[in-house]
N, C-alpha and C positions, 0 to 999 in steps of 0.2 A: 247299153248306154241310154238313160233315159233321155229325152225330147226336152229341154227347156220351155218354160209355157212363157207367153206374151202375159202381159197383164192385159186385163181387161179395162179397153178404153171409157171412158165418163167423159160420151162425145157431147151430152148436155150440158156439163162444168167449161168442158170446152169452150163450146157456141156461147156462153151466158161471156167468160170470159173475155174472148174475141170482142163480143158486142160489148160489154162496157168501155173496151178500150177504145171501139170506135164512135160511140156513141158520146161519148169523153171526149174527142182528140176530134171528130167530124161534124157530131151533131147528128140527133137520131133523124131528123127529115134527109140528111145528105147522104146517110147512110142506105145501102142497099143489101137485101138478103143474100145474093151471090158474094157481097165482098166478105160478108163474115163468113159464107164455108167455104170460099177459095182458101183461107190463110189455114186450113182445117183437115184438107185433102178431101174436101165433104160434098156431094150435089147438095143443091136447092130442096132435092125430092127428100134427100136425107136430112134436112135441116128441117123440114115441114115434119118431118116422123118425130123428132121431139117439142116443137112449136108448129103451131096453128100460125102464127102470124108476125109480124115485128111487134104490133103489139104487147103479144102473147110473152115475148121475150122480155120487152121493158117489165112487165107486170114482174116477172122471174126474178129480176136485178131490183127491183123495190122490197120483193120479199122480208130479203132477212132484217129490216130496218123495222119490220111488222112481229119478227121474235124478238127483239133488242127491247120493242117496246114492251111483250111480254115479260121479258124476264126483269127488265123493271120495275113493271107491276108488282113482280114475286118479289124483287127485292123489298121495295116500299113495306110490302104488307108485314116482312118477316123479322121489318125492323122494328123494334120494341124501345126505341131508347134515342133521341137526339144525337148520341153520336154515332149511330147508324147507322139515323136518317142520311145526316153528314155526309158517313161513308159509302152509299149508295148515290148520291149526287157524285160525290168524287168521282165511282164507278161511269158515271153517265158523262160526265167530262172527259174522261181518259177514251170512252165508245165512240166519243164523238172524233174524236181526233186519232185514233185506229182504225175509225172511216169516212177518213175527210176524203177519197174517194166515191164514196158515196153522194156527198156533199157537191163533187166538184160534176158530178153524170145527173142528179140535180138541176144546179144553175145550170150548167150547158144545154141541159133541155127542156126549160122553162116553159114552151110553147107543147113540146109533146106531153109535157107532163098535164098541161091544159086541156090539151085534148084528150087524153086520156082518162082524166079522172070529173071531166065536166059531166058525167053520171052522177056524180056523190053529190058535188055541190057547189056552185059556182067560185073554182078554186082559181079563173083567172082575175075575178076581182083583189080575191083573198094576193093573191101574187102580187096583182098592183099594189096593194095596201102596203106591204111588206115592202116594196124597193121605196114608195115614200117614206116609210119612217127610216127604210135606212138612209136613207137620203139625209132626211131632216137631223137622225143622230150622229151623222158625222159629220154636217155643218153645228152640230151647237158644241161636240165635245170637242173637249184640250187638245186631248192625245187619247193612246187605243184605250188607255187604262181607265177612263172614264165612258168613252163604247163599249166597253165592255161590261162596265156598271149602270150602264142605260139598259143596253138589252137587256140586261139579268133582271134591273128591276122592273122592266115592263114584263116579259114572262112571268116573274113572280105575281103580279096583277091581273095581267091579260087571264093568267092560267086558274087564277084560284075558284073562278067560278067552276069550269073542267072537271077540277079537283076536287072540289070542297062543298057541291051543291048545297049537301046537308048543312052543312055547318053555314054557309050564308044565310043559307034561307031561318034557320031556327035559332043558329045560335045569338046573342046578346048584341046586337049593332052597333054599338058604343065601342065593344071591347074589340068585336072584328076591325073598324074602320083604326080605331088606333094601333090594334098589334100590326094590322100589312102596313100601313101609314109607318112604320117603328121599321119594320124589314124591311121597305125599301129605302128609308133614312140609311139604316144601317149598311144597305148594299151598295148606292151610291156615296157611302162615305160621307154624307155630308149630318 
């Protein structure tokens, strides 16, 4: 009679899991490294064998929002045609909200995320910036349905430098300043 095998544990999937729940649900400064390998059956000593640090683990949980934006990229580029472009934004709406947990381990740690990323570049002013205008967009719109056409058409502006170096810088300024001036008409409706 052969031996049934165990499967083999993915104690990294594990710990990444644990910690977004609680870094979600606690906030990663209240969070400690024994509380995510207690829920795990795991030491601290085991929990350092696949991270260096808490750190180490937030950086883990940011990851795949850094392939999301790759396969973006692949999308964009592979689109050849306006309604492709179309269906690859759709794609990026439907991502966004297939990981509005992501979103929500984010905001909850707004100050870790500061600290952590004040290497690249001073992302907690960029943070401040960001709860002003949302501030300011939900005192001036109606209802969601127009926040919702604020944001979209400040992205579309904020972003097209990002996007579009080339095309600012060389292409015709007359016809740029009217076509985005025309898509944010168009995206706020008015």
């Amino acid at each position: 009679m052969a031996e049934a095998q165990t499967p083999l544990r993915d104690t990294r999937s594990e710990i990444l899991l644990v910690a977004k729940e609680l870094f979600t649900e606690k906030g990663y400064d209240a969070t400690s490294l024994r509380e995510i390998a207690e829920p795990l059956g795991i030491t601290k000593a085991a929990l350092y064998y696949h991270f260096q640090s808490k750190d180490d683990i937030l950086r883990a949980l940011l990851e795949p929002m850094a392939t999301l934006l790759t396969e973006l990229v692949r999308r964009l580029e592979a689109s050849t045609n306006i309604e492709a472009w179309a269906d690859t934004l759709s794609w990026v709406v439907e991502m966004i909200f297939e990981n509005v947990s992501f979103f929500q381990l984010i905001d909850r740690n707004r100050h870790a995320m500061r600290e952590l990323h004040d290497t690249v570049e001073d992302l907690a002013e960029q943070f401040d910036l960001h709860e002003r205008v949302q501030s300011a967009v939900h005192a001036a719109a109606a209802d969601i349905g127009q926040e919702i056409r604020m944001f979209a058409a400040l992205g579309a502006v904020t972003a097209f430098d990002d996007w579009a170096p080339k095309l600012l810088l060389e292409g015709p300024p007359d016809v740029i300043q009217r076509e985005l001036q025309a898509a944010v008409r168009n995206i706020l409706g008015v």
